[in-house]
C-alpha positions as CSV (number, residue, x, y, z in Angstrom):
1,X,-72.6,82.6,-9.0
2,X,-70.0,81.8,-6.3
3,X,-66.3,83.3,-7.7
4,X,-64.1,80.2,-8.2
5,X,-61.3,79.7,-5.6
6,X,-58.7,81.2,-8.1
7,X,-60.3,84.6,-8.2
8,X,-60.8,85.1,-4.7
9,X,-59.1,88.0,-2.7
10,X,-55.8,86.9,-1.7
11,X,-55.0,87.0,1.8
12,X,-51.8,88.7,3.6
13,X,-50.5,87.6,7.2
14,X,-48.7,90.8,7.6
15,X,-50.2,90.4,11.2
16,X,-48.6,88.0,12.1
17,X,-46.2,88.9,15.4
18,X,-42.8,87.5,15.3
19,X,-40.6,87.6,17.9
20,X,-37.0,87.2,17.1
21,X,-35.2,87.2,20.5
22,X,-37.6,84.0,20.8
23,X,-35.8,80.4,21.2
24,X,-38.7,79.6,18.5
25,X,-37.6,79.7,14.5
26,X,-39.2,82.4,12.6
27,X,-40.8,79.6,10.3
28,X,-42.1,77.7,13.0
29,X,-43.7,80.7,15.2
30,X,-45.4,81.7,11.6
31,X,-46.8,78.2,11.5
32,X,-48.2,78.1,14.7
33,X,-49.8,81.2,13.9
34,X,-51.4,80.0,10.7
35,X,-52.3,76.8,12.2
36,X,-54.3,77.9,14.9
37,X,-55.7,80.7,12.9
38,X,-56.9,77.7,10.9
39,X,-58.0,75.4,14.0
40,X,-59.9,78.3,15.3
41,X,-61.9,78.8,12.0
42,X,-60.4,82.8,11.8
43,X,-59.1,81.3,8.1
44,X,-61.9,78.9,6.6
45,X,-61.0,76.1,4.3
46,X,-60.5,77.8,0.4
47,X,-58.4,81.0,2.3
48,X,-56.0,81.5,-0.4
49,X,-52.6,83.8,0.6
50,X,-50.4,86.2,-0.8
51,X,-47.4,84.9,-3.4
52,X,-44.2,84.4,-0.8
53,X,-42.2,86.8,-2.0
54,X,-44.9,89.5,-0.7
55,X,-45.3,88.0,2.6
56,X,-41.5,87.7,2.5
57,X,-41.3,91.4,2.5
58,X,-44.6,92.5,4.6
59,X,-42.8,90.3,7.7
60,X,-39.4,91.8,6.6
61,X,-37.7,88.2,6.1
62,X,-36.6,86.1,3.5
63,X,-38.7,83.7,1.2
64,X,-36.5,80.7,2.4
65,X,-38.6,81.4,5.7
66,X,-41.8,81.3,4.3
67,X,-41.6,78.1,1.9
68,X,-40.2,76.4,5.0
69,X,-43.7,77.3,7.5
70,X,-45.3,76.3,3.8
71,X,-43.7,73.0,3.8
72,X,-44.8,71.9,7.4
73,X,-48.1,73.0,6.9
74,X,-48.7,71.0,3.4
75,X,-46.8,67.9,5.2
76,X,-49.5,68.5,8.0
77,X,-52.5,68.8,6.1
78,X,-53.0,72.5,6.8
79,X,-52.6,73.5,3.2
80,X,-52.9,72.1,-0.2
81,X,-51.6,74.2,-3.4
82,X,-54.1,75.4,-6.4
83,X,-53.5,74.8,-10.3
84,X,-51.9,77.8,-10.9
85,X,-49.6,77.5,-7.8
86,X,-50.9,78.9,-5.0
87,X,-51.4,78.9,-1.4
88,X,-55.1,77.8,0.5
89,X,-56.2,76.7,3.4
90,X,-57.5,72.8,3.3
91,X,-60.4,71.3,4.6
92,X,-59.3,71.0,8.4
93,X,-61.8,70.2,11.1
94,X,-62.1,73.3,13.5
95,X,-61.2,72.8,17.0
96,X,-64.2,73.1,19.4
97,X,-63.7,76.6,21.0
98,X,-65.3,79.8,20.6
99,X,-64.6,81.6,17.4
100,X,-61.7,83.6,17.2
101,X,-61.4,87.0,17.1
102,X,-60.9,88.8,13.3
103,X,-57.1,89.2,14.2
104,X,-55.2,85.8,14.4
105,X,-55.0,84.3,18.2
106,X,-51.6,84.0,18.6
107,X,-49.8,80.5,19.8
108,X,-48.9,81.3,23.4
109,X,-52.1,83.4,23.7
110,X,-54.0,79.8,22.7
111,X,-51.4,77.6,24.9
112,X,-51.8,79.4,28.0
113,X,-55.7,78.4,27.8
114,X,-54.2,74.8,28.4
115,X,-51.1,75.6,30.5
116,X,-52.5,77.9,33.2
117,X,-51.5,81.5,34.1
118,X,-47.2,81.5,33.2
119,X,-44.9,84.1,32.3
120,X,-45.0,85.3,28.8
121,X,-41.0,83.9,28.2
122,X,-42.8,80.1,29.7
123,X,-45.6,80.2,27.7
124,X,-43.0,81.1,24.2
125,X,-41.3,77.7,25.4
126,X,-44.1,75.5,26.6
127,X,-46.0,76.0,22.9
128,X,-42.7,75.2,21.0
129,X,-43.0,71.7,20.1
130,X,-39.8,69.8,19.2
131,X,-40.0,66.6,18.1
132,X,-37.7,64.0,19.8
133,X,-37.9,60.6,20.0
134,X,-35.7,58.5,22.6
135,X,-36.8,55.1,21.3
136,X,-35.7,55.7,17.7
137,X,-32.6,54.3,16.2
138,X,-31.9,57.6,15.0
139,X,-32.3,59.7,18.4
140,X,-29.6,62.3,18.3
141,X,-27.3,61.8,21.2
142,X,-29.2,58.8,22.9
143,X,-26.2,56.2,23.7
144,X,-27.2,52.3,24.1
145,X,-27.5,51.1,27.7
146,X,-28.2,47.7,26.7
147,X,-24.2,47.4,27.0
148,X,-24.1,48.9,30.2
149,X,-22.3,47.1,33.3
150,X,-25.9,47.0,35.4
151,X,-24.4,44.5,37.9
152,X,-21.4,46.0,39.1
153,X,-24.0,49.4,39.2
154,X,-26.7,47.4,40.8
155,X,-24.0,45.7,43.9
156,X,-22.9,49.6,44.4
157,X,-26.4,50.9,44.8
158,X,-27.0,48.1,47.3
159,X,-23.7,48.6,49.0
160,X,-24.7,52.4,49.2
161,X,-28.0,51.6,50.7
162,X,-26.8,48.8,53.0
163,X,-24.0,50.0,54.4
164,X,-24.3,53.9,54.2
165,X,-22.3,56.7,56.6
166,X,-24.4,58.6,58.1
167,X,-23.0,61.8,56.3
168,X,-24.4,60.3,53.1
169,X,-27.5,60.1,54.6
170,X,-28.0,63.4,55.8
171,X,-27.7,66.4,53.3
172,X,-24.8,66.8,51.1
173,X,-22.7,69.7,50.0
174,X,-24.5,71.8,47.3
175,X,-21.6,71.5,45.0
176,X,-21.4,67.8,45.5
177,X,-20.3,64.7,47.5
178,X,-16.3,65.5,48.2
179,X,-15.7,61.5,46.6
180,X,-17.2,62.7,43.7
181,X,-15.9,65.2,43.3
182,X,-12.5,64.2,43.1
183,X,-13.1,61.2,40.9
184,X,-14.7,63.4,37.7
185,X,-12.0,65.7,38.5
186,X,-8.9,62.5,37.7
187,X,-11.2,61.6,35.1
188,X,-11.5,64.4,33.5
189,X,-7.4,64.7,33.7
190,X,-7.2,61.0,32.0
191,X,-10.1,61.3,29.5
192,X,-9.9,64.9,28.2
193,X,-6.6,66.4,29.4
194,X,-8.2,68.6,31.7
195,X,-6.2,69.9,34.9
196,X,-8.3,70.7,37.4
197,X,-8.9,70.3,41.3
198,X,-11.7,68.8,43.1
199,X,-12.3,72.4,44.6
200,X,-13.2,73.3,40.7
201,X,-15.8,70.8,40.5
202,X,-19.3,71.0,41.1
203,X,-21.7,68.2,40.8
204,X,-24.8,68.8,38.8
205,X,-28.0,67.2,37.6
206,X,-26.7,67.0,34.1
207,X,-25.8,69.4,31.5
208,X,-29.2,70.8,31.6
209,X,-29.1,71.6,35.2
210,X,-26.1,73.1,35.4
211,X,-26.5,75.5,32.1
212,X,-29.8,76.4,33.6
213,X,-28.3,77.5,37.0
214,X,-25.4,79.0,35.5
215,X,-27.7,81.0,33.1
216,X,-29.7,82.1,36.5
217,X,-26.7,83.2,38.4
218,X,-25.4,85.2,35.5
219,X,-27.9,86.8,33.4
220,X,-30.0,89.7,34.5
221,X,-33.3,89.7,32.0
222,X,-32.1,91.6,29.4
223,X,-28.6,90.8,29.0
224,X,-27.4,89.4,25.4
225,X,-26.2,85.6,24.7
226,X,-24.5,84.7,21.8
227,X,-25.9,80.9,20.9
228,X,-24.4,78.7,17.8
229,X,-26.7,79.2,14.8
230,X,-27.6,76.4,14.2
231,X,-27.3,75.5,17.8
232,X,-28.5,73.1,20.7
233,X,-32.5,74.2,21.0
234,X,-32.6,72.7,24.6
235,X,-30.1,74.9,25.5
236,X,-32.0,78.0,23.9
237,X,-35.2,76.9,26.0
238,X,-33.0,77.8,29.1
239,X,-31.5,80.7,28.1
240,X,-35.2,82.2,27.5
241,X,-36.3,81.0,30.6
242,X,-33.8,83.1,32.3
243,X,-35.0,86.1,30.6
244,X,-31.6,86.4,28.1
245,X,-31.7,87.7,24.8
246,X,-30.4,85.6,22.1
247,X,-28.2,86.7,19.1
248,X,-27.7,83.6,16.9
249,X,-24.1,83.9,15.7
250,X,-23.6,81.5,12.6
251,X,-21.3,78.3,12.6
252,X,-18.9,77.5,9.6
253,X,-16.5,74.8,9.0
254,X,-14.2,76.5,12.1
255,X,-16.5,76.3,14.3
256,X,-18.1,80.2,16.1
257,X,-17.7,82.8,13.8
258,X,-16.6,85.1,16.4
259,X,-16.0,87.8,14.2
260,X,-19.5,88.2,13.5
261,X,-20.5,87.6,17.2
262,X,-18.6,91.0,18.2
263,X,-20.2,92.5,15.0
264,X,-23.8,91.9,16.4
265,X,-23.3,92.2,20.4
266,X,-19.9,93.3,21.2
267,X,-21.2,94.3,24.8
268,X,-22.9,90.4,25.0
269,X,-22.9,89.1,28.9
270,X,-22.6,85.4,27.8
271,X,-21.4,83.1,25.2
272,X,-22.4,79.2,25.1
273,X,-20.7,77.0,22.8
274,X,-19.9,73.3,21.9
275,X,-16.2,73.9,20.5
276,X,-15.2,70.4,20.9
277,X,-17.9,69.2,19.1
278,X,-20.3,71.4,17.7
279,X,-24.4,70.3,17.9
280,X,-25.4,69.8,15.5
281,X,-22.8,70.3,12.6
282,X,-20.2,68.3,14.3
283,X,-17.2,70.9,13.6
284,X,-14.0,71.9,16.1
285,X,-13.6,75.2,16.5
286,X,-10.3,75.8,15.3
287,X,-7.5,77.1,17.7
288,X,-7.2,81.1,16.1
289,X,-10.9,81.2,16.9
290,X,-10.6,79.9,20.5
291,X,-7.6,82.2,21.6
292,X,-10.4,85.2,19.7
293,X,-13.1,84.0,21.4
294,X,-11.0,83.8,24.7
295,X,-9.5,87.2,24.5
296,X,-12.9,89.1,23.1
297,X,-14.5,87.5,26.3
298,X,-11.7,88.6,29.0
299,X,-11.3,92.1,27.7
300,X,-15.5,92.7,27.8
301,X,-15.7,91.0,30.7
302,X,-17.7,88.2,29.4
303,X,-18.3,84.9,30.6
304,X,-18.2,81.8,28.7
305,X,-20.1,78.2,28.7
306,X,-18.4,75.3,26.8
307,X,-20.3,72.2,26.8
308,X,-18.5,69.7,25.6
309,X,-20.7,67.8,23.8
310,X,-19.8,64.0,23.4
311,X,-16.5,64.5,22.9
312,X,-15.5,61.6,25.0
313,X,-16.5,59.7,22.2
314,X,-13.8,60.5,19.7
315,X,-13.4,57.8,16.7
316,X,-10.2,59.1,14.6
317,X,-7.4,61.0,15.6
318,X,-6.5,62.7,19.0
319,X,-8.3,64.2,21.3
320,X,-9.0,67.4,20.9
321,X,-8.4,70.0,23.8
322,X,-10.9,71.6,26.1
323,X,-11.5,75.1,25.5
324,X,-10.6,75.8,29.2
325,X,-7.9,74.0,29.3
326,X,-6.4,77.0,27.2
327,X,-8.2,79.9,29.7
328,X,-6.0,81.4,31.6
329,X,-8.7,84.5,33.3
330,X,-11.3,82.2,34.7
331,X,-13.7,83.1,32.0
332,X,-14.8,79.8,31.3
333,X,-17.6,77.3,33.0
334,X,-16.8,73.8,31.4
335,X,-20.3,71.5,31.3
336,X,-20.1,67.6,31.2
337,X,-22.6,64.8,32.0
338,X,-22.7,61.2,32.9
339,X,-26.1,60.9,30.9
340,X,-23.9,59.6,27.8
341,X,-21.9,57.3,29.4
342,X,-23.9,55.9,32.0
343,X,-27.5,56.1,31.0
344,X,-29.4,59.1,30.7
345,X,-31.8,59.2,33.6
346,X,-29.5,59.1,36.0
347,X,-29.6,63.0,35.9
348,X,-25.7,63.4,37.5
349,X,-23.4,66.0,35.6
350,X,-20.3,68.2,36.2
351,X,-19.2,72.1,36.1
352,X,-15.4,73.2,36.2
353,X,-14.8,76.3,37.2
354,X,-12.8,78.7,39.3
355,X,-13.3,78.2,43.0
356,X,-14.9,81.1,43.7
357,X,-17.8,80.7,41.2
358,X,-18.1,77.1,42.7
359,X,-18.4,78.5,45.7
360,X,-21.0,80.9,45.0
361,X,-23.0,78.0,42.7
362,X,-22.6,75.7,46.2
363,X,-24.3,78.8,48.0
364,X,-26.5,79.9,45.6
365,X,-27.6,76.7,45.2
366,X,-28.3,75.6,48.8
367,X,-31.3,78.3,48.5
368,X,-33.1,76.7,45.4
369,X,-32.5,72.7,45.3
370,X,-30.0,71.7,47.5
371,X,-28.3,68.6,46.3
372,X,-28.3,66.5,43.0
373,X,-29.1,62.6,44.5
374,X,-27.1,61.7,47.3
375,X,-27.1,57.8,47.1
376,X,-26.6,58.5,43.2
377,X,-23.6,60.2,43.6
378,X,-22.0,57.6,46.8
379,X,-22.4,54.6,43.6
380,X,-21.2,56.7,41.1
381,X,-18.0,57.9,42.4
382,X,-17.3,54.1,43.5
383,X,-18.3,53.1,40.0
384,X,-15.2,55.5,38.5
385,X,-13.1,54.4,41.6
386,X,-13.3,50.8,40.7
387,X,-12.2,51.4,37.2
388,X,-16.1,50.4,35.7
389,X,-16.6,53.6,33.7
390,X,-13.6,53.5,31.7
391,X,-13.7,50.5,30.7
392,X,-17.4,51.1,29.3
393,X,-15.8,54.0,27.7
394,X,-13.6,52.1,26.1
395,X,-16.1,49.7,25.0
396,X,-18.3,51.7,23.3
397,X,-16.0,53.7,21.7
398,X,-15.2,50.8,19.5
399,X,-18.9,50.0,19.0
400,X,-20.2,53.3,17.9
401,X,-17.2,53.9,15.9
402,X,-18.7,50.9,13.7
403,X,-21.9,52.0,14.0
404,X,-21.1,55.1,12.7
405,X,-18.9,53.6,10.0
406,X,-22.1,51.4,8.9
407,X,-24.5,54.2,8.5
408,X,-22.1,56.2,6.5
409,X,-21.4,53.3,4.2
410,X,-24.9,52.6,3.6
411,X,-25.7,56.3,3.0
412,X,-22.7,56.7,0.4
413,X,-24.1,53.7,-0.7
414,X,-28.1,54.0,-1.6
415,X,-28.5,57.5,-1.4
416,X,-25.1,59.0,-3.1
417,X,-27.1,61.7,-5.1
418,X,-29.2,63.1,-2.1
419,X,-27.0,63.0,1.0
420,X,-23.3,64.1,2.1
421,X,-22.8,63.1,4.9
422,X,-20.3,65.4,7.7
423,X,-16.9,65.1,8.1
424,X,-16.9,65.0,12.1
425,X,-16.0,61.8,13.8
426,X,-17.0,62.4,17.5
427,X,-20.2,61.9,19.2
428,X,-23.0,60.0,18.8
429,X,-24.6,61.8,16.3
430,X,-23.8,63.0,12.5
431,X,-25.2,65.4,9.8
432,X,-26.5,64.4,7.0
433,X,-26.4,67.4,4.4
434,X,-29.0,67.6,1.1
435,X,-27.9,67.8,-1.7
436,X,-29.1,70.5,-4.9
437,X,-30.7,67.4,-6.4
438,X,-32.7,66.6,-2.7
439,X,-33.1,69.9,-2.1
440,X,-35.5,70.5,-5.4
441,X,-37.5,68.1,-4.4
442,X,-38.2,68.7,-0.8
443,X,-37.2,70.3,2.2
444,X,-36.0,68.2,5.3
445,X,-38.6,69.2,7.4
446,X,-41.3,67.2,4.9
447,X,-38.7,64.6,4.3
448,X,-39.1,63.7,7.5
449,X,-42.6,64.5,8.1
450,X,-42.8,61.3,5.0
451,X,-40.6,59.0,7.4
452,X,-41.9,59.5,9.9
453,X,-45.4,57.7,8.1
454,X,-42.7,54.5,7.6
455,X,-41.7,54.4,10.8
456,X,-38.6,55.9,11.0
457,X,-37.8,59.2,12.8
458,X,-35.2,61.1,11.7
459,X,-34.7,65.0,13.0
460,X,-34.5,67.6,10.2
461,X,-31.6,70.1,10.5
462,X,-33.7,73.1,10.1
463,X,-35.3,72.2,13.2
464,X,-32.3,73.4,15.1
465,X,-32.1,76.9,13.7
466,X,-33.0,79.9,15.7
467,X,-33.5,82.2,12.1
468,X,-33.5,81.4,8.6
469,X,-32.2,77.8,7.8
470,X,-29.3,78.4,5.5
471,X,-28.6,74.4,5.1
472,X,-30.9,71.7,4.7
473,X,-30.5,67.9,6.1
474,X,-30.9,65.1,8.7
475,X,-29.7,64.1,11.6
476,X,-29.3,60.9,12.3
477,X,-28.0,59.9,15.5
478,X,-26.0,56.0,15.5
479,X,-26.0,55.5,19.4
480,X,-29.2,53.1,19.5
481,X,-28.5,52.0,15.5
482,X,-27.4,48.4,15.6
483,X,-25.0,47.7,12.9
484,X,-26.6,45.3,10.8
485,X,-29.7,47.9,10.8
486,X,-28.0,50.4,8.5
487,X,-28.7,49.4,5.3
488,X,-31.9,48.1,6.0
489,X,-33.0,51.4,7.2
490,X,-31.4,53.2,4.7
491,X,-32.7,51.4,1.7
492,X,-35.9,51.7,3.6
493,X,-35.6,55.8,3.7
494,X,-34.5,55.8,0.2
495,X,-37.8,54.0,-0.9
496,X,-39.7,56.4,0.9
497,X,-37.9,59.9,-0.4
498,X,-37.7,58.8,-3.9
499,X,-41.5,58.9,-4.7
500,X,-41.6,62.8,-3.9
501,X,-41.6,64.6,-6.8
502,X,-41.6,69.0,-7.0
């Protein structure tokens, strides 16, 4: 007679490779592991595991990690628990490829069937999925365009294409058309208090671009980055991609612990932050941390990125100051886009730096991609001339400030006992934090594996941590939300979470 399920040999996955300089979680690069181990048949349907605490220890991490690669995999169907509590393998259709070897194929290994012959750092990012959704009400960071001037914009792109020079025809400066130039750099003086020249500006194709250049011209492979834990994942993918090694330094309510950053790589090359607005927590980095930070980096000779993240949408108090507005050694590259305020594919950003870093970006660049869009860059700078962007600025300020004032109302208001919501008040996005009561039931990542059935997409926080998620929660971004949405949506959520039981 077959041995029931319960007394069969429990299985360890102390094979399992993890790579922790990797922009990929721990918990997510064990549950690609297991899920393809699955797919490929190399752990058959009724494959019960180890307890967690023993794999815990055989991959030399903590439980937390474990019950979270657990969690995704029972909200995906890969797993299903037993009577007495433990962990098999469901019934999963195999995928239609040759079996798999004894030891576990590992993700990349499996992706670069698909992808073609990459690097091994590409094939770490291309078989890292993160979910994102644009269209949803809750996108992180997406802004409304709906509001957007389009026919002021639209008689500038035809006056650019009627009636062009024929400098703006031909190729541009790498660092960027000389109008441009010196509009974001009066705009940046009115908007966010930062002095600087047009000979400090370089024109880029978004934040993205420019982090991803920067990153090339100042990392060798190799060379240490301190990143935000949790941090910006996008800006982790390009960070690997230029071959840097990543040392998550954890956030708290003061923004960089940069105490702790000198603790784990005092001899770091690089440094990218979001102290204005940290992504995704939404704290300031307080000013004792930023003179720390600002002095650790000019005495190591240490460079450092500040993108400052939304901050032009500020909905109580004052501004807050750049952190290179308080750099007085050159040591830092300041990052901004028009993807926010315009609409995001028009793909135009900004770096401020010293002149002779823009100068070697400008020739650095002219060998890879020469110019970000020339007739996008003629409309834009008319666009700021005429006075059109900050009036939208203005406008929208107002509009996502009661946007964001809805959804926090209807979250205090139908979901009291699960969610706190974050303190910040800039940006397009906030934090909603679980609380002991939501976290016994759930974790975010199946909370919003179950919304995501209704309809409604909402990004968990662990998603955005590089280790071990220390904090568990949703982000809801309030850019696309319209205001008479909220409590709809909410109530809607509410429904949804509260039929979950442990």
């Amino acid at each position: 007679m077959e041995k029931s399920r319960s007394q069969k040999k429990r299985v360890s996955i102390a094979g399992v490779h993890i790579d922790r300089a990797s922009a990929v979680p721990i918990y997510l690069q064990i549950a690609a592991h297991l899920r393809n181990g699955i797919l490929q048949g190399a752990l058959p349907a009724g494959t019960q595991f180890l307890g967690s605490r023993e794999i815990a220890r055989e991959l030399g991490c903590s439980r937390t990690v474990i019950l979270t690669a657990w969690d995704l995999l029972y909200a995906e169907g890969y797993l299903e628990s037993t009577p007495r509590g433990g962990v098999t393998v469901a019934s999963v259709k195999q995928a239609q490829v040759n079996p798999a070897p004894a030891a576990f194929v590992s993700e990349a290994a499996s992706t670069a069937i698909e992808i073609g012959p990459v690097s091994d750092r590409w094939r770490s990012l291309l078989a890292f999925e993160y979910d994102t959704n644009w269209k949803s009400e809750f996108s992180p960071g997406a802004p409304d365009v709906s509001s957007f001037p389009f026919k002021e914009w639209a008689r500038l792109l035809r006056q650019a294409w009627q009636n062009p020079r024929n400098s703006d025809c031909l190729d541009l400066p790498p660092e960027g058309h000389p109008v441009l130039r010196s509009e974001i750099a009066n705009f940046l003086g009115s908007v966010r208090g930062l002095v600087c020249a047009p000979g400090n500006v370089a024109v880029t194709s978004g934040t993205s671009g420019a982090l991803d250049f920067c990153s090339r011209m100042i990392l060798d492979p190799g060379d240490e980055v301190w990143v935000e834990e949790p941090g910006f994942v996008e800006a982790r993918w390009t960070l690997t991609a230029a071959g840097a090694k990543l040392i998550p330094v954890p956030v708290d309510d003061k923004g960089l612990c940069v105490s702790e950053g000198i603790r784990l790589a005092p001899n770091a090359k690089l440094v990218v932050v979001t102290p204005s607005h940290q992504y995704p927590i939404g704290v300031s980095m307080g000013l004792e941390r930023r003179l720390e930070l600002l002095d650790w980096a000019n005495r190591n000779d240490a460079w450092i990125i500040e993108d400052d993240y939304n901050s032009e949408f500020r909905h109580q108090d004052s501004m807050i100051a750049s952190l290179r507005s308080l750099d007085r050694d050159g040591r830092v590259i300041y990052l901004g886009t028009f993807s926010k305020l315009v609409m995001p594919s028009l793909r135009i950003g900004y770096m401020i730096a010293d002149e002779r870093l823009i100068r070697a970006f400008s020739k650095g660049r002219a060998r890879i991609d020469v110019h970000t869009s020339g007739i996008g860059q003629v409309a834009l700078a008319e666009f700021m001339r005429e006075g059109h962007l900050l009036r939208h600025l203005r406008r929208m300020r107002k509009v996502y400030a009661e946007r964001r004032a809805a959804l926090i109302d209807a979250i205090a208001t139908l979901m009291p006992d699960d969610l706190t919501v974050s303190s910040a008040a800039t940006g397009l996005h906030l934090v909603a934090f679980f609380t002991e009561r939501m976290r016994a039931r759930l974790s975010d990542t199946q909370a919003a594996k179950l919304l995501l059935k209704t309809g409604i997409h909402v990004q968990p926080l662990s998603q955005n941590y590089l280790g071990e998620p220390t904090r568990q929660g949703l982000v809801f971004g309030y850019g696309r939300l319209q205001t008479e949405d909220a409590h709809r949506l909410i109530s809607k959520m509410a429904e949804s979470l509260s039929g979950r039981t442990s």
